[in-house]
mmCIF file of the N, C-alpha and C atoms, coordinates in Angstrom:
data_MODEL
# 
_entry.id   MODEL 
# 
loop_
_atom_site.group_PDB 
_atom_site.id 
_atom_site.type_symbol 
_atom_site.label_atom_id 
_atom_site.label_alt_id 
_atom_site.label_comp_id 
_atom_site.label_asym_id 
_atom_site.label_entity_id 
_atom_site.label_seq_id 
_atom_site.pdbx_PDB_ins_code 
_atom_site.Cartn_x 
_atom_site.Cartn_y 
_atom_site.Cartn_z 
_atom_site.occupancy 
_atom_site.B_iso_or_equiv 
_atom_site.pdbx_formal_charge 
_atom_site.auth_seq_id 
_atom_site.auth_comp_id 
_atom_site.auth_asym_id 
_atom_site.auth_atom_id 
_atom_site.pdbx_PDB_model_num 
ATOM 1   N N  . UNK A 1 1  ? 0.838   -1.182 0.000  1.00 0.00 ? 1  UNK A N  1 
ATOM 2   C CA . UNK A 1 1  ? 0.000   0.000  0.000  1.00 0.00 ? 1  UNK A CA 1 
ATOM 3   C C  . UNK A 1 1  ? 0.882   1.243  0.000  1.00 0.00 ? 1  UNK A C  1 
ATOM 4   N N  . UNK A 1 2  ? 0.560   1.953  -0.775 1.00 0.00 ? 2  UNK A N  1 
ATOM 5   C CA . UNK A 1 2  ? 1.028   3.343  -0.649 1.00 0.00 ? 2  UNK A CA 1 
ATOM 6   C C  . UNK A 1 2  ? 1.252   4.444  0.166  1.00 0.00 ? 2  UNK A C  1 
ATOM 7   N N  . UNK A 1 3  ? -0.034  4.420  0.882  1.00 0.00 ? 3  UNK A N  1 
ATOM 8   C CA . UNK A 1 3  ? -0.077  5.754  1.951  1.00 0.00 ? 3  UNK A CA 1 
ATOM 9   C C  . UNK A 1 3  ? -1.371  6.147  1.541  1.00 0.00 ? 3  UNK A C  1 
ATOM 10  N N  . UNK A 1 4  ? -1.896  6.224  0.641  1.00 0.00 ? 4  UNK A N  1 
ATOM 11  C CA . UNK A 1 4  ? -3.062  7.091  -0.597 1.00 0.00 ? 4  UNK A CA 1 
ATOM 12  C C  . UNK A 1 4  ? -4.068  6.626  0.111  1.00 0.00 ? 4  UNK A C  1 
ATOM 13  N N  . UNK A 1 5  ? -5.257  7.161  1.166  1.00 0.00 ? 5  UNK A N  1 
ATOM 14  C CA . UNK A 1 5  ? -6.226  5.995  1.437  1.00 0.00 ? 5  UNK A CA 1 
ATOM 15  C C  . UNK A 1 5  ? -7.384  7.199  0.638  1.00 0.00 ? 5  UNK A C  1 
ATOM 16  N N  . UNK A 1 6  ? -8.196  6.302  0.049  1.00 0.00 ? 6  UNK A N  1 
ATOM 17  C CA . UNK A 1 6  ? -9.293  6.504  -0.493 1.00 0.00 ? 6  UNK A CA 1 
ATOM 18  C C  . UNK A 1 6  ? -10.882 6.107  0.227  1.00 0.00 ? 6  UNK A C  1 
ATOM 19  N N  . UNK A 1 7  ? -11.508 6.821  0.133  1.00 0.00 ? 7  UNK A N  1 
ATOM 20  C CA . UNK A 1 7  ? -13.230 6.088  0.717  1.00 0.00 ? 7  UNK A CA 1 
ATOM 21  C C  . UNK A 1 7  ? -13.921 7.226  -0.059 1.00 0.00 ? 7  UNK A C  1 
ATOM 22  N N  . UNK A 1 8  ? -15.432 6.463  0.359  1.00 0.00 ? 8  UNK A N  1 
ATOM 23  C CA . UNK A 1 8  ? -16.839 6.870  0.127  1.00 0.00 ? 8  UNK A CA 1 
ATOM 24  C C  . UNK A 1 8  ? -17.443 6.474  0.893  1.00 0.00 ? 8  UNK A C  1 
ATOM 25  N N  . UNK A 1 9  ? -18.491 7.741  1.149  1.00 0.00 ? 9  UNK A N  1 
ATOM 26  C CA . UNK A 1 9  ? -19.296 7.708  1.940  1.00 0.00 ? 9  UNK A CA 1 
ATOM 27  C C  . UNK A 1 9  ? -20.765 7.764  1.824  1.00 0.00 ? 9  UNK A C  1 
ATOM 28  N N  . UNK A 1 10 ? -21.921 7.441  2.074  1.00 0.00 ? 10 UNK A N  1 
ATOM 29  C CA . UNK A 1 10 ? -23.065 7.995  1.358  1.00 0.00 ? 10 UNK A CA 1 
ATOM 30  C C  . UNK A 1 10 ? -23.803 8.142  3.535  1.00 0.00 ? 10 UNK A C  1 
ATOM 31  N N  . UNK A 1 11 ? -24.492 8.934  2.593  1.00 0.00 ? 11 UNK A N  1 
ATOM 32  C CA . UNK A 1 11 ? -25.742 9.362  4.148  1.00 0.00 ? 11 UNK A CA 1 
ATOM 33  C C  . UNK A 1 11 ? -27.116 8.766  3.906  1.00 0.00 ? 11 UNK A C  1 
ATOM 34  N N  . UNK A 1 12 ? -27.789 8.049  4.655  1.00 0.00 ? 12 UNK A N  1 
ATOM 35  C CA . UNK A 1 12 ? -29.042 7.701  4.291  1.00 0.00 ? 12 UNK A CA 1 
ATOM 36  C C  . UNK A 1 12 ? -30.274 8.362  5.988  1.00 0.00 ? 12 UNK A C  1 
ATOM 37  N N  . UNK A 1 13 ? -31.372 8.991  5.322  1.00 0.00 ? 13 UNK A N  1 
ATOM 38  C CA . UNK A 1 13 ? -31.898 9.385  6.507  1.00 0.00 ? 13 UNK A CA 1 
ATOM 39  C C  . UNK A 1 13 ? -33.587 8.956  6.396  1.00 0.00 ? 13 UNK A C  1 
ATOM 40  N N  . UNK A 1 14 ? -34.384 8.687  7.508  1.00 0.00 ? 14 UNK A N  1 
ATOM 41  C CA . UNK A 1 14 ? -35.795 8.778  7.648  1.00 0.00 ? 14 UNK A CA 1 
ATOM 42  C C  . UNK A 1 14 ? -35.901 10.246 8.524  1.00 0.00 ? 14 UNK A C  1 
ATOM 43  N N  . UNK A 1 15 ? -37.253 10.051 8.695  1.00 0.00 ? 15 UNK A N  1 
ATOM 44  C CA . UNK A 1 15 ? -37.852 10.982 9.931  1.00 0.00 ? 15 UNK A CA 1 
ATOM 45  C C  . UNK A 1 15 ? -36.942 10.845 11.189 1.00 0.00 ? 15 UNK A C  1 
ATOM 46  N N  . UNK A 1 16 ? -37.237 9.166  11.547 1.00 0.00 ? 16 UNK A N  1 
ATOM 47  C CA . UNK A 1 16 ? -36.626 8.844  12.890 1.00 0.00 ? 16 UNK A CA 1 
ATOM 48  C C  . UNK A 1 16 ? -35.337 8.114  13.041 1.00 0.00 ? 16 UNK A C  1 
ATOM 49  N N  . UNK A 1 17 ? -34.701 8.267  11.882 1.00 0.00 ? 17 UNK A N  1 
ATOM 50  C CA . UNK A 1 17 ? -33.534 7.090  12.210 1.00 0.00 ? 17 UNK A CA 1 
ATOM 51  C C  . UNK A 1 17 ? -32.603 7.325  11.230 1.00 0.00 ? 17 UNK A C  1 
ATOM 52  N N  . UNK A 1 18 ? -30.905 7.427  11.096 1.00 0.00 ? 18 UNK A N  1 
ATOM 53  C CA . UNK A 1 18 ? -30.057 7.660  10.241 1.00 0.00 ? 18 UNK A CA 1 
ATOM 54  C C  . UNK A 1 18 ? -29.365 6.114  9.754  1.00 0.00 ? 18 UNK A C  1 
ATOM 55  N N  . UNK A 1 19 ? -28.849 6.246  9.000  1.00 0.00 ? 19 UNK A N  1 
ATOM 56  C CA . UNK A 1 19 ? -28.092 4.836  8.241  1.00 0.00 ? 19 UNK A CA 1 
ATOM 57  C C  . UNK A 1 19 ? -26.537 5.327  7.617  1.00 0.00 ? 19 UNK A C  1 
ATOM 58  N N  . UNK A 1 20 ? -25.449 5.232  7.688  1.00 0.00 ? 20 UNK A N  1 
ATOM 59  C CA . UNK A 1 20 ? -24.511 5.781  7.063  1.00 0.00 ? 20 UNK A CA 1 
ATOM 60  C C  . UNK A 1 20 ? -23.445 4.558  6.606  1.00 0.00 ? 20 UNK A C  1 
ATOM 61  N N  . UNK A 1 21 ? -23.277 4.374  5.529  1.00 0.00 ? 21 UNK A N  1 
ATOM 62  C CA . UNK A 1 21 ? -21.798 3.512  4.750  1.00 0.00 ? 21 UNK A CA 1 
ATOM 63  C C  . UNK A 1 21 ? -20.770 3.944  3.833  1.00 0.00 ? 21 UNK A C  1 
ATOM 64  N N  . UNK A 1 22 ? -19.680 3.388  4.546  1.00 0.00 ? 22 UNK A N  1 
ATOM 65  C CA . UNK A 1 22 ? -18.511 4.009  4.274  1.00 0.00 ? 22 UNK A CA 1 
ATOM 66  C C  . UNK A 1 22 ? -17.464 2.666  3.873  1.00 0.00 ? 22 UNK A C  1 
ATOM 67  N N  . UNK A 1 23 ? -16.878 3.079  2.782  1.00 0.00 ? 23 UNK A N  1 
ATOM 68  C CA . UNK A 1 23 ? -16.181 2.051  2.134  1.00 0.00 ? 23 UNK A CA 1 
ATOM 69  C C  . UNK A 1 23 ? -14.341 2.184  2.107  1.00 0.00 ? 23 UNK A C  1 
ATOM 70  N N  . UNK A 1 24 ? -14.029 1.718  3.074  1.00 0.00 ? 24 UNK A N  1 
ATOM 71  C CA . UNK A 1 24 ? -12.478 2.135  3.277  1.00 0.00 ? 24 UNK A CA 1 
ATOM 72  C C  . UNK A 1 24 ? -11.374 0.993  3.611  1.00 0.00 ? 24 UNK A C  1 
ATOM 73  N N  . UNK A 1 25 ? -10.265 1.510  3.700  1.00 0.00 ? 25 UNK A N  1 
ATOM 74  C CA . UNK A 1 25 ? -9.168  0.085  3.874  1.00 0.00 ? 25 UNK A CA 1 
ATOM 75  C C  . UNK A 1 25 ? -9.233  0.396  5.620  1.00 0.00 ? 25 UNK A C  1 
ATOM 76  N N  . UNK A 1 26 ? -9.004  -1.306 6.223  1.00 0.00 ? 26 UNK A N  1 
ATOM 77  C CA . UNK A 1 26 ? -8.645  -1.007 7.728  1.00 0.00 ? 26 UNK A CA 1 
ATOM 78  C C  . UNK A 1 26 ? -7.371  -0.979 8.266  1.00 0.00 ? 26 UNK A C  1 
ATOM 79  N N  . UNK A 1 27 ? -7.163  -1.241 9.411  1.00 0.00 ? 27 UNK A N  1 
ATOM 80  C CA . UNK A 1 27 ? -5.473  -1.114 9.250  1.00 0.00 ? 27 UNK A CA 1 
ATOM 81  C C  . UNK A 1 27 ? -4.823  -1.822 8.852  1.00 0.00 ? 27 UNK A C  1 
ATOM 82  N N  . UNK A 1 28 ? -5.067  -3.198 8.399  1.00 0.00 ? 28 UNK A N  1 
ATOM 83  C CA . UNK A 1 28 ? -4.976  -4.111 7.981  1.00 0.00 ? 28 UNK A CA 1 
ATOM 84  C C  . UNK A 1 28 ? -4.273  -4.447 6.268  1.00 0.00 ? 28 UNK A C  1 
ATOM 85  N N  . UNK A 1 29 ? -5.429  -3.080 5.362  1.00 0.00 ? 29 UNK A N  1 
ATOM 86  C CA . UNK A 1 29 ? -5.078  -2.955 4.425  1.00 0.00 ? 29 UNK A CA 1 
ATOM 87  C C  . UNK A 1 29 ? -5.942  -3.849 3.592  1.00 0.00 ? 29 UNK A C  1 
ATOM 88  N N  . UNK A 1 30 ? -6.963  -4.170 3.936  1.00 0.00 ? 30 UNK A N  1 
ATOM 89  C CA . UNK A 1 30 ? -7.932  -4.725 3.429  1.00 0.00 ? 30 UNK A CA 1 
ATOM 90  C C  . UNK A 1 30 ? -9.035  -4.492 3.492  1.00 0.00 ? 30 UNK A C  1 
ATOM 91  N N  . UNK A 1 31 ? -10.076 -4.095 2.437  1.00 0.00 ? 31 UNK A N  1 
ATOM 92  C CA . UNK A 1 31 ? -10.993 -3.373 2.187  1.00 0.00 ? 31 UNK A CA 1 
ATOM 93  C C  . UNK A 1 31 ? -12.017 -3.947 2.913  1.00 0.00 ? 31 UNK A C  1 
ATOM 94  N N  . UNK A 1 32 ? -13.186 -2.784 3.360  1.00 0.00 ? 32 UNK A N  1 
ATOM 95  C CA . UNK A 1 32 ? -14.422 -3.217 4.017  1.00 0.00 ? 32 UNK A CA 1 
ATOM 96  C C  . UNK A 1 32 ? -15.703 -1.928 3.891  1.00 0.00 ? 32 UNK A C  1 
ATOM 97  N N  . UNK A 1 33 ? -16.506 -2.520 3.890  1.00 0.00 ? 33 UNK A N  1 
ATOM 98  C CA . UNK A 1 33 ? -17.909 -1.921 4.237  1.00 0.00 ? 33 UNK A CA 1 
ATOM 99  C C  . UNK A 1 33 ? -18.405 -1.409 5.267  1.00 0.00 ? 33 UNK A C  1 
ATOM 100 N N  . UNK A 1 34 ? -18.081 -0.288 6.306  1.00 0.00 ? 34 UNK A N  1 
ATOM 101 C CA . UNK A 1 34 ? -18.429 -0.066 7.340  1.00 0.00 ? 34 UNK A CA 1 
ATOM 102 C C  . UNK A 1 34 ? -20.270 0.461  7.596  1.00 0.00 ? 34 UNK A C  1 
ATOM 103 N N  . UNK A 1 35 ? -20.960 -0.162 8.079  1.00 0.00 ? 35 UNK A N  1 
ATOM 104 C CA . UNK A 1 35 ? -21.925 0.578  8.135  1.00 0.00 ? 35 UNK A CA 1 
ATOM 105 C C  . UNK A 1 35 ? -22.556 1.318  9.945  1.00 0.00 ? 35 UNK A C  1 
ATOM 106 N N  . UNK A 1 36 ? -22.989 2.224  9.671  1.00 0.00 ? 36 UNK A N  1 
ATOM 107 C CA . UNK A 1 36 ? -23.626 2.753  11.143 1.00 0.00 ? 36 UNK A CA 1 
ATOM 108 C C  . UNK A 1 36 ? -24.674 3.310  11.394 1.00 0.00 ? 36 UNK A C  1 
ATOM 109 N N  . UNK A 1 37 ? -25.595 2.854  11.969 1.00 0.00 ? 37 UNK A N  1 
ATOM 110 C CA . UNK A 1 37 ? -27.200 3.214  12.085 1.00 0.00 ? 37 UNK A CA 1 
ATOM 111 C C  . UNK A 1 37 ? -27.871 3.450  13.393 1.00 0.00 ? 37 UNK A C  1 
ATOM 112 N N  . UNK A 1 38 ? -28.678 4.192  13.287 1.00 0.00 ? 38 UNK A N  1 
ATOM 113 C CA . UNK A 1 38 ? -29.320 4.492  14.871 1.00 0.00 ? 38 UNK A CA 1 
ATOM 114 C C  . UNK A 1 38 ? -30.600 5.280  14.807 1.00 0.00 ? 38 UNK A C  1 
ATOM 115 N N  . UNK A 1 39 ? -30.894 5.835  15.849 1.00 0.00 ? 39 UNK A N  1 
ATOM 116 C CA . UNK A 1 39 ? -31.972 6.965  15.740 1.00 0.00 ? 39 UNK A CA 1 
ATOM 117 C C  . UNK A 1 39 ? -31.676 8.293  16.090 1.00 0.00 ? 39 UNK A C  1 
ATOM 118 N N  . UNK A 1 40 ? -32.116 9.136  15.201 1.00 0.00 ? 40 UNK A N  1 
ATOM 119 C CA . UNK A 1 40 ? -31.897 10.629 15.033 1.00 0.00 ? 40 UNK A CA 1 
ATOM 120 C C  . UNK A 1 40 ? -32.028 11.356 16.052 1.00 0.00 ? 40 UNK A C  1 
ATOM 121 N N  . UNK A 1 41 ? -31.123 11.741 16.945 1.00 0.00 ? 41 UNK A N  1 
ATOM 122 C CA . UNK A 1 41 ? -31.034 12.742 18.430 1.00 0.00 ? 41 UNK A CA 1 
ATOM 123 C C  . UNK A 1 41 ? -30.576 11.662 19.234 1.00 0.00 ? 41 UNK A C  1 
ATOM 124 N N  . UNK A 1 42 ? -30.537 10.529 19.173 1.00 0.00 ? 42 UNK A N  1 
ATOM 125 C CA . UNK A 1 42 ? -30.058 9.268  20.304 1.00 0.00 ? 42 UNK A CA 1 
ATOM 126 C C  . UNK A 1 42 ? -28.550 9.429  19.615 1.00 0.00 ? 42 UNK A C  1 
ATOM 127 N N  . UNK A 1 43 ? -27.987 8.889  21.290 1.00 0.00 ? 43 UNK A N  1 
ATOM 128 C CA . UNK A 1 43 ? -26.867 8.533  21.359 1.00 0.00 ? 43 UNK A CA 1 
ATOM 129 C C  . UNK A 1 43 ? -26.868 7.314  20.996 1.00 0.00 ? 43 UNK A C  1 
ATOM 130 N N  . UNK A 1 44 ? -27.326 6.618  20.857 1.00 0.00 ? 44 UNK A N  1 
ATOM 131 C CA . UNK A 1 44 ? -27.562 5.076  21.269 1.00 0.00 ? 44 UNK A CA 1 
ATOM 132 C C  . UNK A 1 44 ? -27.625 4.725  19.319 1.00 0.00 ? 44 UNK A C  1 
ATOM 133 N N  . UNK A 1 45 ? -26.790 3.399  18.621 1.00 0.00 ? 45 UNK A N  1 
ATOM 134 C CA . UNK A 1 45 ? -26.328 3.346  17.603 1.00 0.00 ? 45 UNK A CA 1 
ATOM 135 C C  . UNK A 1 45 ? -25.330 1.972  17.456 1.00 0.00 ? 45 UNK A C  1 
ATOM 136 N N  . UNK A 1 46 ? -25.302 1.455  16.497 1.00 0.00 ? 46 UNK A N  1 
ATOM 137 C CA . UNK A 1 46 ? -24.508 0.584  16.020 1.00 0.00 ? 46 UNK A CA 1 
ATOM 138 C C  . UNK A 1 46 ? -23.924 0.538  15.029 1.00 0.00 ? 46 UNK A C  1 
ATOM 139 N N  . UNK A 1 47 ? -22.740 -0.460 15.107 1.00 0.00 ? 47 UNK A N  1 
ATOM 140 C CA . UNK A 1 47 ? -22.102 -0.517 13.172 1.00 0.00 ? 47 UNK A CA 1 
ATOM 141 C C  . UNK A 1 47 ? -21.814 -2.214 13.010 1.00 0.00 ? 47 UNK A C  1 
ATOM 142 N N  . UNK A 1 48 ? -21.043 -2.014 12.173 1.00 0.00 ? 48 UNK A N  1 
ATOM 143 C CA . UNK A 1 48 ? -21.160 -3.378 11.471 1.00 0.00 ? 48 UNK A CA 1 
ATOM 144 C C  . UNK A 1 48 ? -19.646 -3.531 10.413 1.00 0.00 ? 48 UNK A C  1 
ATOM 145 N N  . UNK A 1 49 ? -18.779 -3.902 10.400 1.00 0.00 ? 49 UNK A N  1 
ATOM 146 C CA . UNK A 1 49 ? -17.646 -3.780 9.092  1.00 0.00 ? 49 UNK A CA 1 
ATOM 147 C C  . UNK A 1 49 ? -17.983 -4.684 8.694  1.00 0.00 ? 49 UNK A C  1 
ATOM 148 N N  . UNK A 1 50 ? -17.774 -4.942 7.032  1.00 0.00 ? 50 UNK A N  1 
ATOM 149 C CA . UNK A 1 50 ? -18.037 -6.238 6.618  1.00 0.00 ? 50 UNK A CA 1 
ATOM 150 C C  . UNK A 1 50 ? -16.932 -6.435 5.844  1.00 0.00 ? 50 UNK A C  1 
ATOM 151 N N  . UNK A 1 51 ? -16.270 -7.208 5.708  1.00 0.00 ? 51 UNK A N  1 
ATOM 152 C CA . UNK A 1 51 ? -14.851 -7.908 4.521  1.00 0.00 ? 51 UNK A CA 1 
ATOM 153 C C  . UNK A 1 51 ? -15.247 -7.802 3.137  1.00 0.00 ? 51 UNK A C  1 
ATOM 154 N N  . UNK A 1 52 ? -14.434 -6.905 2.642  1.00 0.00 ? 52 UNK A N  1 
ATOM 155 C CA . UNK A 1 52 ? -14.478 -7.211 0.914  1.00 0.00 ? 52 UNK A CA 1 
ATOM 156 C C  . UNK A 1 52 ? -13.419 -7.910 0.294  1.00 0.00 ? 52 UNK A C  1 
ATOM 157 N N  . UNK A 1 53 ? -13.694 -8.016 -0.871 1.00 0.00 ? 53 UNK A N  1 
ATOM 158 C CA . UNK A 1 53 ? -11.924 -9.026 -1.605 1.00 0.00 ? 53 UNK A CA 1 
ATOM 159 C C  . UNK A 1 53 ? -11.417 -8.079 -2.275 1.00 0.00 ? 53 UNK A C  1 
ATOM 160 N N  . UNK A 1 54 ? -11.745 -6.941 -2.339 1.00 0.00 ? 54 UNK A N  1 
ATOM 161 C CA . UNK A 1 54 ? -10.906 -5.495 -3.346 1.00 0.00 ? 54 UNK A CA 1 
ATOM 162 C C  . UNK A 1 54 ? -11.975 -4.471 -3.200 1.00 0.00 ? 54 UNK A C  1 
ATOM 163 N N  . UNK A 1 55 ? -11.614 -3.529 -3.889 1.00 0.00 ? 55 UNK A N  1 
ATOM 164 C CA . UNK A 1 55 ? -12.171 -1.859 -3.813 1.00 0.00 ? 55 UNK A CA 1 
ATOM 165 C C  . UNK A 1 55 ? -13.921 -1.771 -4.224 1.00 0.00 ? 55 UNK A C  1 
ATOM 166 N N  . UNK A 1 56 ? -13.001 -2.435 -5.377 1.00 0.00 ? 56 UNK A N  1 
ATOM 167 C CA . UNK A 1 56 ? -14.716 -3.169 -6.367 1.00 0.00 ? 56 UNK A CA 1 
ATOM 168 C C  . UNK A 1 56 ? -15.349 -3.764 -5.510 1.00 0.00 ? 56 UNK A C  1 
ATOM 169 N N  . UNK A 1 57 ? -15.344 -5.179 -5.218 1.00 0.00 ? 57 UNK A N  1 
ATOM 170 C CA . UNK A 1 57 ? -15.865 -5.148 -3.871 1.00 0.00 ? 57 UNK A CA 1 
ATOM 171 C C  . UNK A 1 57 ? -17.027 -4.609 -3.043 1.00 0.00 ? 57 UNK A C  1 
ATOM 172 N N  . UNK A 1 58 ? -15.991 -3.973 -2.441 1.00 0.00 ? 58 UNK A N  1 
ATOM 173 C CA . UNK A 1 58 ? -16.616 -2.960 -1.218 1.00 0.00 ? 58 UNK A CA 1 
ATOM 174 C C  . UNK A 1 58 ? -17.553 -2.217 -2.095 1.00 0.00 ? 58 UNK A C  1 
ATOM 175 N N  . UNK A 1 59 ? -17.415 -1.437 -3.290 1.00 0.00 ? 59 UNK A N  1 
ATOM 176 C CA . UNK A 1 59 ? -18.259 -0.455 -4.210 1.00 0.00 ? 59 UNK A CA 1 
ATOM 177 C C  . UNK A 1 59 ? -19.696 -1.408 -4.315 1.00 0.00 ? 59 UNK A C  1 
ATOM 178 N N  . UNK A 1 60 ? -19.176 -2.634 -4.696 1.00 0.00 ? 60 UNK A N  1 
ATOM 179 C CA . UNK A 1 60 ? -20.678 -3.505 -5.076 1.00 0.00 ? 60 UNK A CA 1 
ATOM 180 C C  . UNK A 1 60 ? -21.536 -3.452 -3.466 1.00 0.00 ? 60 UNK A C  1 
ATOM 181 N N  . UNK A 1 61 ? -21.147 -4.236 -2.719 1.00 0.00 ? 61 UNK A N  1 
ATOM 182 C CA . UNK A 1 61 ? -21.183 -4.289 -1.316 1.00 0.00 ? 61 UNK A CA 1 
ATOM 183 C C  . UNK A 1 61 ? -22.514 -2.801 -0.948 1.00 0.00 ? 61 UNK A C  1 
ATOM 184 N N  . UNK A 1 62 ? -21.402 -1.499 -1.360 1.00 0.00 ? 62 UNK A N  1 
ATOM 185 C CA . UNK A 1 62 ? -22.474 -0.090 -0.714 1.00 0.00 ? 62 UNK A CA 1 
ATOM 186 C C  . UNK A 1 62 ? -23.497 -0.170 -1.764 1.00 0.00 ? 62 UNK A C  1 
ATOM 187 N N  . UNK A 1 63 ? -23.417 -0.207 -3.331 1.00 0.00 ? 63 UNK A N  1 
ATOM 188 C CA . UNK A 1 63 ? -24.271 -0.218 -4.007 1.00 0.00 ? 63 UNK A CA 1 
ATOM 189 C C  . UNK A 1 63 ? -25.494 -1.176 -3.577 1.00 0.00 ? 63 UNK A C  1 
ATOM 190 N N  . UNK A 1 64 ? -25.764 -2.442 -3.191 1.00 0.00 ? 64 UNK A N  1 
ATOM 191 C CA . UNK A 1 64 ? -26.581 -3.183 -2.669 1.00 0.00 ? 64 UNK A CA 1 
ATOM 192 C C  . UNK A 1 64 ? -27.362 -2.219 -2.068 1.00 0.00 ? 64 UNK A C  1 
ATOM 193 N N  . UNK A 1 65 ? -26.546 -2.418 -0.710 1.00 0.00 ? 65 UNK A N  1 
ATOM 194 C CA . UNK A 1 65 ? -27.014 -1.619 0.659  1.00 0.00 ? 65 UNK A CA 1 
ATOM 195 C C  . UNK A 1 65 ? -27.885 -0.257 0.318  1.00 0.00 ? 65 UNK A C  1 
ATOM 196 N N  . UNK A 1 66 ? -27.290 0.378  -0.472 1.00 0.00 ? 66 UNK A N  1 
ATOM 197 C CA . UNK A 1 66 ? -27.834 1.589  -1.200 1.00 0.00 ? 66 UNK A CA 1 
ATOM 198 C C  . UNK A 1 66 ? -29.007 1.109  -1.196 1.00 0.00 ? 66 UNK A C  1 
ATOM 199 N N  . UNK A 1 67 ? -29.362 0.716  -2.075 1.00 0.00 ? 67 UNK A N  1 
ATOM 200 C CA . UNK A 1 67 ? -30.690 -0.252 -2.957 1.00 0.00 ? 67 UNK A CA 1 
ATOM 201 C C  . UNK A 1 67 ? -31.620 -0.674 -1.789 1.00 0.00 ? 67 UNK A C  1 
ATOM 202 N N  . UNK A 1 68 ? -30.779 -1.480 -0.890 1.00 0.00 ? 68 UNK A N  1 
ATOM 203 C CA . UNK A 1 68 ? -31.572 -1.894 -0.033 1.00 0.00 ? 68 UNK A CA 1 
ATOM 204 C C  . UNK A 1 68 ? -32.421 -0.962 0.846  1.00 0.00 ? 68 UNK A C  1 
ATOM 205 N N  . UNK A 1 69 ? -31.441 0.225  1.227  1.00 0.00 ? 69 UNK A N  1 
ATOM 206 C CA . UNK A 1 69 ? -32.276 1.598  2.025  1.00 0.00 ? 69 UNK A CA 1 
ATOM 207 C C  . UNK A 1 69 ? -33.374 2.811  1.251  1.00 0.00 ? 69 UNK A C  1 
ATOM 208 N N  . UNK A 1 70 ? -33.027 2.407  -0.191 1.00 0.00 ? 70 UNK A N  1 
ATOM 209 C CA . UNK A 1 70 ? -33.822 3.202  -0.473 1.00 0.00 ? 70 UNK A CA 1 
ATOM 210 C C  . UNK A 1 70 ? -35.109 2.310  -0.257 1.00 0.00 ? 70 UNK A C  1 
ATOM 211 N N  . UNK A 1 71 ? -35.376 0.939  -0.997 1.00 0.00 ? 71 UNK A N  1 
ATOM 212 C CA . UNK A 1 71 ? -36.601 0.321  -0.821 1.00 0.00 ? 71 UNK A CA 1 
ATOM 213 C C  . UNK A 1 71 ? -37.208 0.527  0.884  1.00 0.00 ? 71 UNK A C  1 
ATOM 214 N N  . UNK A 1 72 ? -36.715 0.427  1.910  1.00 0.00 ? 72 UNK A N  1 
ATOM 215 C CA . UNK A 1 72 ? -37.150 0.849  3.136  1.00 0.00 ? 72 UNK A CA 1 
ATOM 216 C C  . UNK A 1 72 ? -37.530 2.217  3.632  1.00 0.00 ? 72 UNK A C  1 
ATOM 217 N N  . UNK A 1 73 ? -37.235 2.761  2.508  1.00 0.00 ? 73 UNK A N  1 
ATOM 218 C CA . UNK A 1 73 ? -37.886 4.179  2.527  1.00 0.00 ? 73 UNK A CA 1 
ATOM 219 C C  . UNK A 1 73 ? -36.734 5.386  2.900  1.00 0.00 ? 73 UNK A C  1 
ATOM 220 N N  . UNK A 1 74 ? -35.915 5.173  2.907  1.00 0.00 ? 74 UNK A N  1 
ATOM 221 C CA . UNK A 1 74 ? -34.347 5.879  3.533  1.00 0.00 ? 74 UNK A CA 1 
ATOM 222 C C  . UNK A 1 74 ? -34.287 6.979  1.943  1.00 0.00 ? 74 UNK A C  1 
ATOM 223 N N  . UNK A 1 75 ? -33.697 8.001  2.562  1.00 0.00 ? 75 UNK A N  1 
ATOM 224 C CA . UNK A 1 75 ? -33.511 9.259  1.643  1.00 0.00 ? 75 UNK A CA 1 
ATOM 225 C C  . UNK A 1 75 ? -32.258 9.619  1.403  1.00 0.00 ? 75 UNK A C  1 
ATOM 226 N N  . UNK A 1 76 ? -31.151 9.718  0.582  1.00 0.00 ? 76 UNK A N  1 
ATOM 227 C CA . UNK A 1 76 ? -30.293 10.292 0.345  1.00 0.00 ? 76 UNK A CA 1 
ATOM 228 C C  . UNK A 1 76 ? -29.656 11.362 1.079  1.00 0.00 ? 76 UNK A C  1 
ATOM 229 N N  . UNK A 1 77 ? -28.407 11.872 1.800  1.00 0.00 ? 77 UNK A N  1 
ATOM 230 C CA . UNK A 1 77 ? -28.293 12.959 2.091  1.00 0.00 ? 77 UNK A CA 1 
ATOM 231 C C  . UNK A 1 77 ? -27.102 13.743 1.488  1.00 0.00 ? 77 UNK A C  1 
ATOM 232 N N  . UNK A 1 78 ? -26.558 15.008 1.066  1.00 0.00 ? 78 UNK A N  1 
ATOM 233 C CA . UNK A 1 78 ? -25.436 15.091 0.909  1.00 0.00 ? 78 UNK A CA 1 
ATOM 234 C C  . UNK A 1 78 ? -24.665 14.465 -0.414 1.00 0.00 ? 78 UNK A C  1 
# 
């Protein structure tokens, strides 16, 4: 690895609840899917990393997820 770290991020929001995924290397140097969700004004929240096999990967990985939040009614932010 270079030094160069690259990600994306997307924001997903309802009324009551945020969703956020982020696609980055860990320290490891191996790509993953981070996701983090909760409810809007709570502290209270979780995440999730998931293992990719390359960049592509991880891109397919958020694209899903994407897909998946919009059908649940989740809005774009940013």
């Amino acid at each position: 690895m270079n030094g160069f770290h690259m990600s994306t991020t997307q924001r997903w929001t309802t009324k009551e609840r945020y969703y956020v995924l982020h696609v980055q290397t860990n320290l490891f140097g191996e790509w993953e899917l981070l996701k983090a969700w909760g409810g809007r004004g709570s502290r209270l929240g979780q995440h999730r990393a998931v293992l990719a096999d390359d960049r592509t990967d991880a891109l397919r990985l958020l694209a899903e997820e994407a897909c998946r939040r919009e059908k649940r009614g989740y809005r774009r932010v940013g």
